[in-house]
C-alpha positions as a Markdown table, in Angstrom:
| # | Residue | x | y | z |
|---|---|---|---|---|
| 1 | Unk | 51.7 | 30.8 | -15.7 |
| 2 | Unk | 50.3 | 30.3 | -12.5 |
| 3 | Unk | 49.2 | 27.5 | -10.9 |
| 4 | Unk | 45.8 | 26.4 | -10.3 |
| 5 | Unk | 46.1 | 26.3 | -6.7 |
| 6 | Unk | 47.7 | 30.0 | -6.5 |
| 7 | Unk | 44.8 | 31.3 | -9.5 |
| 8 | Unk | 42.3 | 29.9 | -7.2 |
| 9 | Unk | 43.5 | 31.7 | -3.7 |
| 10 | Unk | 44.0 | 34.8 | -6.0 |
| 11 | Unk | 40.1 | 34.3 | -7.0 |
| 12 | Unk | 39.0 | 33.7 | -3.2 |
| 13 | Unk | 41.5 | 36.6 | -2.2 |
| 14 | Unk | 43.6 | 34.2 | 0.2 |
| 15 | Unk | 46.9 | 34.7 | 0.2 |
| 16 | Unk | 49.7 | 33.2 | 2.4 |
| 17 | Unk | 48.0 | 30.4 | 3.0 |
| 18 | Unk | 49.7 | 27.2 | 2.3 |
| 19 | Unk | 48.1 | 24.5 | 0.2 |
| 20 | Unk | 44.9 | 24.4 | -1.0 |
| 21 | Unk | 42.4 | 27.2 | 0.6 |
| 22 | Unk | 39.2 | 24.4 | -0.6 |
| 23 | Unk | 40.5 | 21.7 | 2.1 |
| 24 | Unk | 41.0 | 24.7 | 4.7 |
| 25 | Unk | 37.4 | 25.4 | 4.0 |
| 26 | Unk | 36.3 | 21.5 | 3.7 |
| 27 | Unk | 38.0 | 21.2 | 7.0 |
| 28 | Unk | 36.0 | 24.0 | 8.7 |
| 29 | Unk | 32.8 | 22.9 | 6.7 |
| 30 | Unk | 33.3 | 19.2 | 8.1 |
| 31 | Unk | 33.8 | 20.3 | 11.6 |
| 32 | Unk | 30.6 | 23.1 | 11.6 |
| 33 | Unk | 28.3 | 19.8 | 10.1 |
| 34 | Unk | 29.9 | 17.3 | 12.7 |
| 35 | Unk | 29.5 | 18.9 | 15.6 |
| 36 | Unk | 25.6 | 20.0 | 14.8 |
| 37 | Unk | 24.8 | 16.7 | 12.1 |
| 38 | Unk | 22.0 | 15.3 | 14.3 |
| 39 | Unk | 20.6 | 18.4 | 14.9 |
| 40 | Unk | 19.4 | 18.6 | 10.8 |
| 41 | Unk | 19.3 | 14.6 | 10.2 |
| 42 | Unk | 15.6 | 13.6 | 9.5 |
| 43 | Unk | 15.2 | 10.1 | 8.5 |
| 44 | Unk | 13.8 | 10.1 | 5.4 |
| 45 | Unk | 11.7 | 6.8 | 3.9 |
| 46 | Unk | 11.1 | 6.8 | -0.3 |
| 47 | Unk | 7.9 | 7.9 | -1.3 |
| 48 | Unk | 7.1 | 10.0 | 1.7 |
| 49 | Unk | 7.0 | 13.8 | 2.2 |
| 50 | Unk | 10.1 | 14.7 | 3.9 |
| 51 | Unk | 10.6 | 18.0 | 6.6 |
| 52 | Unk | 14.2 | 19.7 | 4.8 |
| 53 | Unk | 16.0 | 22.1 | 6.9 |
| 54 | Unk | 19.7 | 23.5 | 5.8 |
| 55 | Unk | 22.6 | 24.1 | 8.2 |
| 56 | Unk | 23.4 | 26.6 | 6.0 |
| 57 | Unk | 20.7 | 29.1 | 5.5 |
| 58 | Unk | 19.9 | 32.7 | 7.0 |
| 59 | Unk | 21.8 | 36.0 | 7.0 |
| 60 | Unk | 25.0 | 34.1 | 8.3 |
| 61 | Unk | 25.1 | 31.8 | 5.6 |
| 62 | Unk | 28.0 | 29.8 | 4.7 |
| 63 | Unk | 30.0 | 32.0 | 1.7 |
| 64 | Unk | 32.0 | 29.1 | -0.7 |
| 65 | Unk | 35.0 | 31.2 | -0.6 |
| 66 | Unk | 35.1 | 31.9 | 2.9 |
| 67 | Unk | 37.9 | 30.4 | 5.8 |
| 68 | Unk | 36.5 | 32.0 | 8.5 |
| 69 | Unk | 35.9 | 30.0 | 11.9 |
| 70 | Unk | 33.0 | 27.9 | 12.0 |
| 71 | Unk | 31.8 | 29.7 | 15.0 |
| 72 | Unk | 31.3 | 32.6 | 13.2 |
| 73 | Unk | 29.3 | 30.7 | 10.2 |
| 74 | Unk | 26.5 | 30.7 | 11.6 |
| 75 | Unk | 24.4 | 31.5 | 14.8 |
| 76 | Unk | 22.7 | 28.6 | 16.6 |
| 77 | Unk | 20.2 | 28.6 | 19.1 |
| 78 | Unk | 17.9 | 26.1 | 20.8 |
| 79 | Unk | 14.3 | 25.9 | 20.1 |
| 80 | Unk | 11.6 | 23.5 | 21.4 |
| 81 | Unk | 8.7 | 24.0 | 19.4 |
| 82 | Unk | 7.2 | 25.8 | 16.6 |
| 83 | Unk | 6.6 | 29.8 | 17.4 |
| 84 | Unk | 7.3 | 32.6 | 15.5 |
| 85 | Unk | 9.0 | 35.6 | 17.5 |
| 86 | Unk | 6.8 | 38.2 | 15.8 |
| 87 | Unk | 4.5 | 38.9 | 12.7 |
| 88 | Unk | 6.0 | 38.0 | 9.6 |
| 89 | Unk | 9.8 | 36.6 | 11.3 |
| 90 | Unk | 10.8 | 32.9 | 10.4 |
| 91 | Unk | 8.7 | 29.9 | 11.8 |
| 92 | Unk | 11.1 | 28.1 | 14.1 |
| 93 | Unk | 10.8 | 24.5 | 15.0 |
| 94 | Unk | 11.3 | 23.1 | 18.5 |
| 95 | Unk | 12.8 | 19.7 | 18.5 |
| 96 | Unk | 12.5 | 17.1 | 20.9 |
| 97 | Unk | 15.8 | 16.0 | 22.4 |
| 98 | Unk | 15.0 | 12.4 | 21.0 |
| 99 | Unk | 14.5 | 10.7 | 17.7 |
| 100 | Unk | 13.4 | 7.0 | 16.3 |
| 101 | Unk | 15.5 | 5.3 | 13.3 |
| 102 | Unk | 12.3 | 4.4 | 10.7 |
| 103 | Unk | 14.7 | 1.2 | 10.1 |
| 104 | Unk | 14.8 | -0.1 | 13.7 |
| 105 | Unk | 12.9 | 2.0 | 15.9 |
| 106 | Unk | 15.8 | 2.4 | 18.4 |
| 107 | Unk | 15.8 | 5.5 | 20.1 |
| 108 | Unk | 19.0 | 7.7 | 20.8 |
| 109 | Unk | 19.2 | 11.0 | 22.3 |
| 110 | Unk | 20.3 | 14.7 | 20.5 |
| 111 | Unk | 23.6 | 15.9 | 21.6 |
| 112 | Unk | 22.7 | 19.2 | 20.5 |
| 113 | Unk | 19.4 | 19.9 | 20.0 |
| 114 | Unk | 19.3 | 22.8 | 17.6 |
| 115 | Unk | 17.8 | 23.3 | 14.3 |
| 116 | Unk | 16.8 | 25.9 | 12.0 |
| 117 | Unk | 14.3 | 25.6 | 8.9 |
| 118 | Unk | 14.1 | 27.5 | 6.6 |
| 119 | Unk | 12.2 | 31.3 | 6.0 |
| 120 | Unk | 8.9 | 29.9 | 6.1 |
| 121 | Unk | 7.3 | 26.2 | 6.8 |
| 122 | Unk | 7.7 | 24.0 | 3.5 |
| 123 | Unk | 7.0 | 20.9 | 2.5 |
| 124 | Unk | 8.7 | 19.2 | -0.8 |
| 125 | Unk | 5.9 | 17.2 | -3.0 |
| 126 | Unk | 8.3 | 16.0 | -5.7 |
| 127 | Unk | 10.1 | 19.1 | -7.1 |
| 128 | Unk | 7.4 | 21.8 | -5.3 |
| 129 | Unk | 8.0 | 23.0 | -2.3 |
| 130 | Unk | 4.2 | 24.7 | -0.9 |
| 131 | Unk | 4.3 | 26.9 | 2.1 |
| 132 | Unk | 0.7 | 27.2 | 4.1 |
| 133 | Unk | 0.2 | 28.6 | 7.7 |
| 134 | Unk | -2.5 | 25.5 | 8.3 |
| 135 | Unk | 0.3 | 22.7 | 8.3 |
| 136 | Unk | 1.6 | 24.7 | 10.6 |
| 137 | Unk | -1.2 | 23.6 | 13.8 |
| 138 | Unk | -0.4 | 19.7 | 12.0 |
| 139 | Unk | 3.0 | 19.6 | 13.6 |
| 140 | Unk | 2.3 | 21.3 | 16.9 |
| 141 | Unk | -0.6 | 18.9 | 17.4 |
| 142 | Unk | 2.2 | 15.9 | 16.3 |
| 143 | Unk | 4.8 | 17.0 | 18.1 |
| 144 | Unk | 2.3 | 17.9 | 21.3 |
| 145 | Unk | 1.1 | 14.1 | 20.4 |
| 146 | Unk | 4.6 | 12.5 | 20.9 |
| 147 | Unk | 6.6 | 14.7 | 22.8 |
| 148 | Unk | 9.3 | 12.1 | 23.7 |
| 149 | Unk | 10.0 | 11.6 | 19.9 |
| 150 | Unk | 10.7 | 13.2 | 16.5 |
| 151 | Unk | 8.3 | 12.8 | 14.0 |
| 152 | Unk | 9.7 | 11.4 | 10.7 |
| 153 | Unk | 6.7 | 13.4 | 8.8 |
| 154 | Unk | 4.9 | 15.9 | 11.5 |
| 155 | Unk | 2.3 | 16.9 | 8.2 |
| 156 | Unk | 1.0 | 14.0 | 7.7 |
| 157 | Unk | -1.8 | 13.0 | 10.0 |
| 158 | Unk | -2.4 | 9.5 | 11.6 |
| 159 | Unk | -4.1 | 6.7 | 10.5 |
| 160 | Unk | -7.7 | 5.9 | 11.9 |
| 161 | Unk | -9.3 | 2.8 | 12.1 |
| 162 | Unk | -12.8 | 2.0 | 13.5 |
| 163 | Unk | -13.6 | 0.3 | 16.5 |
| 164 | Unk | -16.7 | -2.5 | 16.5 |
| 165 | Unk | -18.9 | -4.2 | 19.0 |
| 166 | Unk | -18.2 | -7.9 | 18.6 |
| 167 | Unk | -21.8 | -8.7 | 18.9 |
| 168 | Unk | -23.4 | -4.9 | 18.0 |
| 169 | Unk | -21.0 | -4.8 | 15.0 |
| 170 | Unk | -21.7 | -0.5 | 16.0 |
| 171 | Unk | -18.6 | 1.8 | 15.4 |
| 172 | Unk | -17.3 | 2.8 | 18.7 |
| 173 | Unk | -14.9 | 5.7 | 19.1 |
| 174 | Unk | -12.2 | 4.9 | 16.4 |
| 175 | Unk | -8.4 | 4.4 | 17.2 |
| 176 | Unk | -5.4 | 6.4 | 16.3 |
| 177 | Unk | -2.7 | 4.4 | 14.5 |
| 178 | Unk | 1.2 | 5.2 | 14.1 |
| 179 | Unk | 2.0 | 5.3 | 10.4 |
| 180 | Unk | 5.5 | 4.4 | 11.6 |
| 181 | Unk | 3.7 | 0.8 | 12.5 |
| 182 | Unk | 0.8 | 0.9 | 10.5 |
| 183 | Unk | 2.2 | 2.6 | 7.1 |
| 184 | Unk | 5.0 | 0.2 | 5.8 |
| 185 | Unk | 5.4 | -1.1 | 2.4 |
| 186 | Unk | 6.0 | -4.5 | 1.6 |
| 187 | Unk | 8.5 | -5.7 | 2.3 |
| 188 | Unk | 8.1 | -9.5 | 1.3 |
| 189 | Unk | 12.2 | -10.4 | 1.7 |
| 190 | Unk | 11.6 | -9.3 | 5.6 |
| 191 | Unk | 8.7 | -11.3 | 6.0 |
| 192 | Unk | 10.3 | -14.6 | 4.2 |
| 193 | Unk | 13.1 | -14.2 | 6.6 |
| 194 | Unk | 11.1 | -13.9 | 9.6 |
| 195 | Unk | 8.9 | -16.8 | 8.7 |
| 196 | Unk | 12.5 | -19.1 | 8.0 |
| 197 | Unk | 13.4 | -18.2 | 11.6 |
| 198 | Unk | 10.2 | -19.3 | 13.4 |
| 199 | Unk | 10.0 | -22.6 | 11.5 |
| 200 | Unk | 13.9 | -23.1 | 11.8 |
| 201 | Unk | 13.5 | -22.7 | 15.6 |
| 202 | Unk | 10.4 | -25.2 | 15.6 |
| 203 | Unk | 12.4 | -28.1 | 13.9 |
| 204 | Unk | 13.4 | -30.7 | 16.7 |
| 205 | Unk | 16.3 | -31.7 | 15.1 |
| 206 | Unk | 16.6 | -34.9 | 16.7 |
| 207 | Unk | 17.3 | -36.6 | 13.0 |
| 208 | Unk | 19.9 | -39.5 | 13.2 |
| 209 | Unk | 21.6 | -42.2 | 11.3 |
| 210 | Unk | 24.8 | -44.9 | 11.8 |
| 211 | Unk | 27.6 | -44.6 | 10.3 |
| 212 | Unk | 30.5 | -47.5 | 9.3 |
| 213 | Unk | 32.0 | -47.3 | 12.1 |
| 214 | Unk | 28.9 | -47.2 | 14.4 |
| 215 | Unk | 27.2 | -50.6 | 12.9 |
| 216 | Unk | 27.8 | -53.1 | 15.2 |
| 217 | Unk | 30.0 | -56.0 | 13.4 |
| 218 | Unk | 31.6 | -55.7 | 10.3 |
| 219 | Unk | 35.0 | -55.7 | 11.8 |
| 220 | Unk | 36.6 | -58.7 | 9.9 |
| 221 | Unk | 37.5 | -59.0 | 6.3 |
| 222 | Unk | 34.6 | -61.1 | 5.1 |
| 223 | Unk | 36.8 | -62.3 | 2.0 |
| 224 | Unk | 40.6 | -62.5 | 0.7 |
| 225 | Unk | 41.5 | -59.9 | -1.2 |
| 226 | Unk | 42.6 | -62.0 | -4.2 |
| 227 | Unk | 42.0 | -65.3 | -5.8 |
| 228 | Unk | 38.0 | -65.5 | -4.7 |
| 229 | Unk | 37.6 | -63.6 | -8.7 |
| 230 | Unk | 35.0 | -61.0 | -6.8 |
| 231 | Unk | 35.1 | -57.2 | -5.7 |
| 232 | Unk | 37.7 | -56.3 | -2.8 |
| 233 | Unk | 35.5 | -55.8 | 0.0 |
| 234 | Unk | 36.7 | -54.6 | 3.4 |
| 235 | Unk | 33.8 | -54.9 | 5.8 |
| 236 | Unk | 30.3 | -56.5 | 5.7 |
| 237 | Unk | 28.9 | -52.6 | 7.0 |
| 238 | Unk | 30.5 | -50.7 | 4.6 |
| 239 | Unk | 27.8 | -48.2 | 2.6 |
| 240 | Unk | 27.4 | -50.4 | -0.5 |
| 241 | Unk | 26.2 | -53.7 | 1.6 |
| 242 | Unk | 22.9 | -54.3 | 2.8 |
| 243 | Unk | 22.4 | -53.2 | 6.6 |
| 244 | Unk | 25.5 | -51.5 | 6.6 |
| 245 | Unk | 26.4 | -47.8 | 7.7 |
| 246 | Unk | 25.0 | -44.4 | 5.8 |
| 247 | Unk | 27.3 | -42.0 | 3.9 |
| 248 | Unk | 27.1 | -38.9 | 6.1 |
| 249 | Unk | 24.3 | -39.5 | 8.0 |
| 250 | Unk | 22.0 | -36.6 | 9.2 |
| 251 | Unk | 22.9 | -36.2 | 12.9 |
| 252 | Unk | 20.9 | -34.3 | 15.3 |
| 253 | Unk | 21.6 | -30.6 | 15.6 |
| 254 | Unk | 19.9 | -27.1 | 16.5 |
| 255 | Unk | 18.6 | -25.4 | 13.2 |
| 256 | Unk | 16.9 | -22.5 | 14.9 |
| 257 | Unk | 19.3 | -19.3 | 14.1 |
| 258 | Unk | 19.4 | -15.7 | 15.1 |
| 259 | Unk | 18.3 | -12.2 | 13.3 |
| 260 | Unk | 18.3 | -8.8 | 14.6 |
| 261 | Unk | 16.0 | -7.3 | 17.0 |
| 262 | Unk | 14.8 | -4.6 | 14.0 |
| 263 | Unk | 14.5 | -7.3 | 11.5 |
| 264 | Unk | 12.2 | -8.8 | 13.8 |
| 265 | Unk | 10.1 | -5.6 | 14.5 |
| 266 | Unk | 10.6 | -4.4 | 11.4 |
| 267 | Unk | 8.6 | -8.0 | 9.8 |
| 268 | Unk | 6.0 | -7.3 | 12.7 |
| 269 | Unk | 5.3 | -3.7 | 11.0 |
| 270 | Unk | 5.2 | -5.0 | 7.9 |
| 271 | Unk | 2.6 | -7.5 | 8.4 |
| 272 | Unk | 0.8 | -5.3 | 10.3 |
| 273 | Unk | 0.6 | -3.2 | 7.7 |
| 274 | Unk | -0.5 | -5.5 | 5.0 |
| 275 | Unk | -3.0 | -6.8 | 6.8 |
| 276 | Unk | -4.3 | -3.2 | 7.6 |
| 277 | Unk | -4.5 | -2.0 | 3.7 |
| 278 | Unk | -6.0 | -5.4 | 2.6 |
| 279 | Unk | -8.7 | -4.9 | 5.0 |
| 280 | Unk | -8.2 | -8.3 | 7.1 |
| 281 | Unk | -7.5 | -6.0 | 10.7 |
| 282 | Unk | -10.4 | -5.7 | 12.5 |
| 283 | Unk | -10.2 | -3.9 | 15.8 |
| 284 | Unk | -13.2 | -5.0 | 18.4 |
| 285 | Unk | -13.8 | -3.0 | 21.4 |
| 286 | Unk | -13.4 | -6.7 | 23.6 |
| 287 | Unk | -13.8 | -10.3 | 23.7 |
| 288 | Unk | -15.7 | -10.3 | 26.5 |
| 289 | Unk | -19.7 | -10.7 | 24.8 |
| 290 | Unk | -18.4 | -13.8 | 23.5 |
| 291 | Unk | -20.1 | -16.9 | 25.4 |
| 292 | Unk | -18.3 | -20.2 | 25.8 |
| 293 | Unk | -20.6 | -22.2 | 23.1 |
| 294 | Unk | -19.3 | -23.5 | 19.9 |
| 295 | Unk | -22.6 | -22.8 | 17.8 |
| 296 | Unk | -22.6 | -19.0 | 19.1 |
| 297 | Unk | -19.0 | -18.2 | 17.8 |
| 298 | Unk | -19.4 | -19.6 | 14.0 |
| 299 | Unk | -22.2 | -18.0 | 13.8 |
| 300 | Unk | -20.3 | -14.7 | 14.8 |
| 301 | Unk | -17.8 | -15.2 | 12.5 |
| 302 | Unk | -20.4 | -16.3 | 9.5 |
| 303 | Unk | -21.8 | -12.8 | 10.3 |
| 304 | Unk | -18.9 | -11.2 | 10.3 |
| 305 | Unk | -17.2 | -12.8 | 7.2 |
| 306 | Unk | -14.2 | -14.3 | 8.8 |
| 307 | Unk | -12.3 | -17.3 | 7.5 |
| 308 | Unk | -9.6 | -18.7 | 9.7 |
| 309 | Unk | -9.3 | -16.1 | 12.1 |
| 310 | Unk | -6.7 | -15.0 | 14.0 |
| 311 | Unk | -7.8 | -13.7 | 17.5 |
| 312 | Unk | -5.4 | -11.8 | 19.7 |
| 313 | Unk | -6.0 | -10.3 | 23.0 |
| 314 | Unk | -4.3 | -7.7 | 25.4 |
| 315 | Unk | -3.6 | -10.1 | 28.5 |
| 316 | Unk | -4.4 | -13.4 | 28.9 |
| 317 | Unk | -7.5 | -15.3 | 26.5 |
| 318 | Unk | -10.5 | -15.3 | 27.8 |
| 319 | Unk | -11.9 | -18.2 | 29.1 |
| 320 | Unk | -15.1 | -18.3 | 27.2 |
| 321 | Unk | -13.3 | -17.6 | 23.8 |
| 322 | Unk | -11.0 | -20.2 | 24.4 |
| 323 | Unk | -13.7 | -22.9 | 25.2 |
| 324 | Unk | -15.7 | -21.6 | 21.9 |
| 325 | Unk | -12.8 | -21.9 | 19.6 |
| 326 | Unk | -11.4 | -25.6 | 20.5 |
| 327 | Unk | -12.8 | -27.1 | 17.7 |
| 328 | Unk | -12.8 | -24.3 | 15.2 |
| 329 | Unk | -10.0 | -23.6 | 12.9 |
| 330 | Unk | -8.4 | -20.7 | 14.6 |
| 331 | Unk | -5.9 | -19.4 | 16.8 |
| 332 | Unk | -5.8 | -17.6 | 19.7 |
| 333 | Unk | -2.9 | -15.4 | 21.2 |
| 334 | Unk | -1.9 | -12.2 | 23.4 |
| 335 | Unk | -0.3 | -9.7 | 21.8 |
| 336 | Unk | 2.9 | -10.6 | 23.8 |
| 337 | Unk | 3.2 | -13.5 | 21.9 |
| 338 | Unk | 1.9 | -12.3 | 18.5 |
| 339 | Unk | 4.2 | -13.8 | 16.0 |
| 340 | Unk | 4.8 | -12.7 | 11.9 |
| 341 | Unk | 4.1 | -16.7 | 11.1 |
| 342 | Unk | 0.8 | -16.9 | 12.6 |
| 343 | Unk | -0.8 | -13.6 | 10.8 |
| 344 | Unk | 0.5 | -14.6 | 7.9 |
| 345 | Unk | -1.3 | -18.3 | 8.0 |
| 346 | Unk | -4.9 | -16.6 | 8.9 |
| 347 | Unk | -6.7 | -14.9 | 6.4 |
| 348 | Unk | -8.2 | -12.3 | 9.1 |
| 349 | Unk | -6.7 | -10.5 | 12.4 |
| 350 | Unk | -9.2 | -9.8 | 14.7 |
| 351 | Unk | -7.7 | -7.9 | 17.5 |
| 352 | Unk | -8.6 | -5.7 | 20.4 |
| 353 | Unk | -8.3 | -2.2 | 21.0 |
| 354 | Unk | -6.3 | -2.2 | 24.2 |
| 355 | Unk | -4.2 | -5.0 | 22.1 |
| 356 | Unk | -3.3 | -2.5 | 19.3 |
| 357 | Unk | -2.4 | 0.4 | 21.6 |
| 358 | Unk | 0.0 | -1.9 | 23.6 |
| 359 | Unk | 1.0 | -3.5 | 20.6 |
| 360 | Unk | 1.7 | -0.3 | 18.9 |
| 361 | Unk | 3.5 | 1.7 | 22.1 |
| 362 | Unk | 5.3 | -1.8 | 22.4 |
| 363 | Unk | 6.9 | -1.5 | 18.9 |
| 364 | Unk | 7.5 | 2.5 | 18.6 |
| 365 | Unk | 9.5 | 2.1 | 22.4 |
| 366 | Unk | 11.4 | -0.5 | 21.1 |
């Protein structure tokens, strides 16, 4: 009776090739995907409609049985945005030559920017894949919007948020937030680890205690060792005697310890986020109505509802606001130095537009 291996190339129609045809055609499989894998990766984030696209669809589509060369597999050419070539032919997609990791928002270039969807435009909702020609405009608008970068979800359409007057409270033009910032769930793990880095790093350290051997005295025998019908006792500063030396004393050291760069942005997201769905981000056209009384700011922020603001600002804080605020209980910052502790310790965020926009370019570059 045959072997397995022999029935098998006799099914695929191989013959004189040596060993198993399936790892030939693993092989060639491995090297078509390898060379052409960033082309087809799209980082994908749970919950979220995700753009599929197969390396192996079209009329030179991969056959199981087949140990052809992987140039012939299939045809590739480069595209750079979506067109169709003629009524009724496949919608092709035109990639940029970069793309962002969701988890760290690093950028990396495509080696070979090539990628073929599939027949039509889909999008996967669950188990449903719905095709429409209107989703269509979505991504050219996206991908016309961030030309430098690859969209981890071209459908779906950024967030708006409304712009205020500080003193007016009147809806200005409203402001176009990244869901890559913006849209994060929560994460509370990230956020707990953040907040254990900044107060590590704010612990002085400067704790210290004697030991034994750095009491002064104590260097004599205070009693013979036999006879006297007491303990043995060695030194008058050992840990047991009054003013004597401290078993493993704290000693001053650095607490403050390192995470990575994406944690970091990644916590920043995060909060930003939550403080966005919970409705405690307000975005102000500027801080610049504000006088420099006391009496004229908490009424401002009786109006407006806030308790324990956080103010942040695009450069440097006003003069004026930071006269106002010296006796209230809040904080102000730029959004250079916005940090995950402090928006976590005030209840509201109030933040200005040209803050958010650099604040949100500041995060998607990095």
């Amino acid at each position: 009776m045959p072997s397995a291996g022999r029935r098998r190339r006799a099914i695929d129609g191989v013959d004189g090739c040596e060993g198993d045809p399936l790892k030939t055609l693993k092989r060639f499989c491995w090297n078509h995907i390898s060379e052409n894998h960033l082309n087809a990766i799209r980082m994908m984030n749970a919950g979220r409609q995700t753009v599929y696209a197969s390396l192996l669809r079209g009329n030179n589509r991969l056959q199981q049985t087949s140990v052809r060369s992987p140039i012939q597999l299939q045809q590739w050419r480069p595209v750079r945005s979506i067109h169709r070539d003629s009524p009724g032919a496949p919608a092709i997609e035109r990639v940029p030559t970069q793309v962002v990791s969701l988890q760290n928002g690093k950028t990396f270039n495509l080696k070979h920017p090539y990628l073929h969807l599939r027949e039509k435009p889909q999008i996967q909702r669950g188990n449903q894949w719905d095709r429409t020609e209107e989703e269509l405009t979505a991504i050219q608008d996206r991908i016309a919007a961030f030309p430098s970068r690859l969209i981890i979800n071209p459908f779906e359409e950024p967030l708006e948020h409304n712009v205020f007057g500080l003193i007016d409270k009147i809806s200005r033009e409203p402001v176009q937030l990244d869901r890559l910032v913006f849209d994060q769930p929560l994460r509370v793990d990230i956020l707990h680890r953040s907040t254990r880095r900044y107060l590590a790093g704010q612990r002085q350290g400067t704790h210290s205690a004697k030991r034994r051997d750095e009491v002064s005295g104590g260097g004599r025998k205070p009693r013979p060792q036999k006879g006297g019908g007491t303990s043995r006792q060695g030194s008058i500063r050992s840990p047991q005697w009054r003013h004597g030396g401290v078993v493993f004393p704290p000693k001053p050291r650095d607490y403050s310890f390192d995470l990575p760069k994406g944690v970091e942005r990644l916590a920043m997201k995060i909060a930003l986020s939550a403080k966005l769905k919970t409705g405690h981000l307000v975005i102000v056209e500027n801080f610049d109505a504000i006088e420099h009384k006391t009496k004229t700011l908490v009424e401002l922020q009786k109006q407006w509802g806030w308790r324990k603001p956080l103010y942040v600002t695009a450069g440097e804080v006003p003069a004026n606001l930071e006269k106002a605020s010296r006796s209230l209980d809040c904080e102000k910052t730029s959004q250079e130095n916005l940090i995950v502790y402090k928006m976590l310790t005030h209840d509201f965020v109030v933040i200005e537009r040209r803050a958010i926009m650099d604040l949100q370019e500041r995060l998607l570059q990095q």
